[in-house]
C-alpha positions as CSV (number, residue, x, y, z in Angstrom):
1,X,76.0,31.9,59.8
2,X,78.7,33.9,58.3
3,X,78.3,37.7,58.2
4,X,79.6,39.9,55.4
5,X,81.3,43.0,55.4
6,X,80.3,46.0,53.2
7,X,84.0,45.8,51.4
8,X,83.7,41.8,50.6
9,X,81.8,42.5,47.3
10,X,84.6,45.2,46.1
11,X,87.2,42.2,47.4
12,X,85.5,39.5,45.4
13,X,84.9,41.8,42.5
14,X,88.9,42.4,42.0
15,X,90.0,38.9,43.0
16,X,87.7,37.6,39.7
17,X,89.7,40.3,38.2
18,X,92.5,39.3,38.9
19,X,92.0,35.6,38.5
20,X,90.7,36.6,35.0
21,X,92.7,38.7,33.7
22,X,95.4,36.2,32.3
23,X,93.0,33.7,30.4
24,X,91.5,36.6,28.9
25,X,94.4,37.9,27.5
26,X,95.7,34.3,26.7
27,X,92.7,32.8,25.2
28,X,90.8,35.8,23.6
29,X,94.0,37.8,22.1
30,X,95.6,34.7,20.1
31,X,91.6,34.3,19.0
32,X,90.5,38.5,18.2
33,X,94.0,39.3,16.3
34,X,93.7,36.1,13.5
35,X,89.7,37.2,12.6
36,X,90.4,41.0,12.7
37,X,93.6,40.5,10.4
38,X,91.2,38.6,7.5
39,X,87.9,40.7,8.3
40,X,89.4,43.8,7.9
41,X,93.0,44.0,7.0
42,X,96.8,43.2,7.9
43,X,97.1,47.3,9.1
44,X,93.9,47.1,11.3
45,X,95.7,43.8,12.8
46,X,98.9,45.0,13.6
47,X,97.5,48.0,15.5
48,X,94.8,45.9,17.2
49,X,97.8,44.1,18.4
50,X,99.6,47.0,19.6
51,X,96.4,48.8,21.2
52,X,95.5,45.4,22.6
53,X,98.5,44.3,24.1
54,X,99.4,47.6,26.0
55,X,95.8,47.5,27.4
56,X,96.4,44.1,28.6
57,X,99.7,45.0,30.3
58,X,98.4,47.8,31.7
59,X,95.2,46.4,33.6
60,X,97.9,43.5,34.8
61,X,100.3,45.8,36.6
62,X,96.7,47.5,37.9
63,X,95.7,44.0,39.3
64,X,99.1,42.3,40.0
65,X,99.2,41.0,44.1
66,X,102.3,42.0,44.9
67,X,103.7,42.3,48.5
68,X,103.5,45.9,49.6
């Protein structure tokens, strides 16, 4: 019987995270931009992108594994 420890939930929690993180942003930007740009309008697109794209950055810097 394996115990766990009170911190393996926060542990798991950021490793799925982490380990989803790049197929979001790989699979659901290319996707979002496309419909947004005919739906509502070249403008709304572009800044989607922008607003998007820093946000995605962003949280992968906050959840890049990186030797300390």
């Amino acid at each position: 019987m394996i115990l766990k420890s009170p911190g393996c939930d926060a542990s798991t929690s950021l490793r799925w995270l982490v380990a989803i993180t790049p197929l979001v942003g790989a699979i659901g930007f290319p996707l979002a931009i496309p419909i947004v740009m005919i739906r509502i309008g070249v403008g709304v697109g572009i800044g989607l992108t922008l607003v998007l794209s820093l946000l995605w950055f962003i949280v992968m810097l906050k959840t890049a594994e990186m030797p300390h």
